[in-house]
N, C-alpha and C positions, 0 to 999 in steps of 0.2 A: 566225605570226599576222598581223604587219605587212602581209605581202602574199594576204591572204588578201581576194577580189575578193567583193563581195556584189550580190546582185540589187540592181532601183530598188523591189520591193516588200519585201525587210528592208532596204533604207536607208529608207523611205517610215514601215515601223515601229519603225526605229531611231530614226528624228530626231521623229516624234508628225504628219507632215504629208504630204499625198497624194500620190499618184507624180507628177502633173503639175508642182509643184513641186519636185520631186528632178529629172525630165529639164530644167525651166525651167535650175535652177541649173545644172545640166552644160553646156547648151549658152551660160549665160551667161559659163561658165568659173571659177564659184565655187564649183563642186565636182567634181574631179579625176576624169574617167569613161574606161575604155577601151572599144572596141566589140567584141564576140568577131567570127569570121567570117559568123555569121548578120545582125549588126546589131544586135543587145540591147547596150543599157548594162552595163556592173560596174564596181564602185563601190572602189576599194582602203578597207579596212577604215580603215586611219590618217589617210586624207582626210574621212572620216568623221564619225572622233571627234574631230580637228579642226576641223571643221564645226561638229562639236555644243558643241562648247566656245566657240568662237566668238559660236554663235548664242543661245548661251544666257540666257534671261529674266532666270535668277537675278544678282543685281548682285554678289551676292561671290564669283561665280565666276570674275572673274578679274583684279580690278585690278592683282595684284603683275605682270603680264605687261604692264601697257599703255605706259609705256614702251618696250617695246622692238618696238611693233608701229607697222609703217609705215599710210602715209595709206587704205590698199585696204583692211588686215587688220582700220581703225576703220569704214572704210565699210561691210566686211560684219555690224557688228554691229547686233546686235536691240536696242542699245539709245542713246539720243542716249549720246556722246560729245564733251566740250569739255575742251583743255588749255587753262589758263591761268597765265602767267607771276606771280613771285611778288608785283606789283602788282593782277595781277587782268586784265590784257590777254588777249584771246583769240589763241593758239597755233596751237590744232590745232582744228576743228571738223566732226565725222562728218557721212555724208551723212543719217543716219536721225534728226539733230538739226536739220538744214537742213530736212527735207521735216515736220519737226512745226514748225518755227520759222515756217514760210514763208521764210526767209532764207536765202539763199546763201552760203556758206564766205566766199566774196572781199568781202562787203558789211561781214562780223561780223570778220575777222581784224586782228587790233593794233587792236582797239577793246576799251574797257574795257567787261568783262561786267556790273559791278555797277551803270555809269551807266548806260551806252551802251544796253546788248545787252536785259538783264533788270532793270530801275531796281527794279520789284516784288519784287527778292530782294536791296535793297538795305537791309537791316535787322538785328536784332540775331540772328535764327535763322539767315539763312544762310550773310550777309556777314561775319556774329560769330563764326559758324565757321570760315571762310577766314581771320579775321584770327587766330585763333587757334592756326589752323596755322601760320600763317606766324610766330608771336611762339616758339613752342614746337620749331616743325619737325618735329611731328608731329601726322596728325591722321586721323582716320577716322569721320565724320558720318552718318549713315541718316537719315531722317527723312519722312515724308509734306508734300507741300505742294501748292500752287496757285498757278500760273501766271498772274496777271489780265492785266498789260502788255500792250495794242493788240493783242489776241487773245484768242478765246472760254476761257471759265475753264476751263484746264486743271488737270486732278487729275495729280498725278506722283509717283512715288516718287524723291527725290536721295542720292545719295551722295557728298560732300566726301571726297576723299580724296589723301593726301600721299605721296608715294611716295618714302620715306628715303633709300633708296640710290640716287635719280637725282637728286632734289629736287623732283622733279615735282608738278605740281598738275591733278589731274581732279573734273571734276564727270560724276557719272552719273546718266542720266535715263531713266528706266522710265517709260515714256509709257501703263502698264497697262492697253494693246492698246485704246486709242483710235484713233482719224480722225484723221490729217494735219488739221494748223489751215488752215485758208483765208490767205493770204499776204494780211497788210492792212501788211506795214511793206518 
């Protein structure tokens, strides 16, 4: 089954998105295509569901993994991504958090998130989470919120989440398939 090859029209209705974005990704090289001798795409089955796991909307789909995934593996996710050290400094910062942030990785990195980055999540709901993991060492947050900070009011779904066995700290951000923010910082 691993190496079982699939068209771009059942990967197109594997993953819920049109073939044009299935050949997009292959040729972007974020999802794994061989060419048969005619020229059609096929798709290895396991790159697939790797994809889909990846790409996936849902937030609890995969935090116990994000640790061990490098700076590409956060880039291709569908959802912003931010490590933050256990003062609150920013880490690691995805590219699909940069392009809703307007902020670029290199502007936001070893700056503190709760001053610096997001002041507006500097409070007792989000930042009283954070610190709560950090007092406990453990923690795992959902919650709806909104975004004001020097940018149009963004609606988001967050996830705080503490990841035990590395020490790790993420925040996750379901930006619920809005419009990249207009870069005003």
């Amino acid at each position: 089954m691993a190496d079982e090859l699939l068209s771009t029209r059942e990967v197109s209705d594997m993953l819920g998105v049109g073939t044009t974005s299935i050949k997009r990704w292959a040729d972007e090289g974020e999802l794994e295509c061989v060419r048969t001798p005619g020229g059609h795409r096929r798709f290895p089955l396991r790159s697939v569901i790797k994809l889909r796991q990846l790409r996936s909307t849902g937030m609890e789909a995969f935090p116990a993994n994000l640790p061990g995934m490098g700076p590409d593996e956060l880039d291709r996710l569908n959802l912003g991504v931010i490590q933050l050290d256990d003062s609150g400094l920013v880490v690691q910062y995805n590219r699909r958090e940069s392009t809703f942030s307007g902020r670029s990785p290199d502007r936001v990195m070893g700056r503190h998130f709760f001053g610096d980055i997001a002041p507006c999540t500097n409070n007792a709901i989000v930042k009283g989470a954070f610190e709560e993991a950090m007092r406990t060492g453990v923690g795992d947050t959902s919650l709806p919120y909104t975004f004001t900070y020097r940018m149009k009011v963004v609606n988001v779904n967050l996830r705080l989440y503490r990841h035990t066995g590395s020490g790790t700290n993420w925040l996750i951000i379901d930006h619920l398939n809005q419009a990249p923010s207009t870069p005003l910082h």
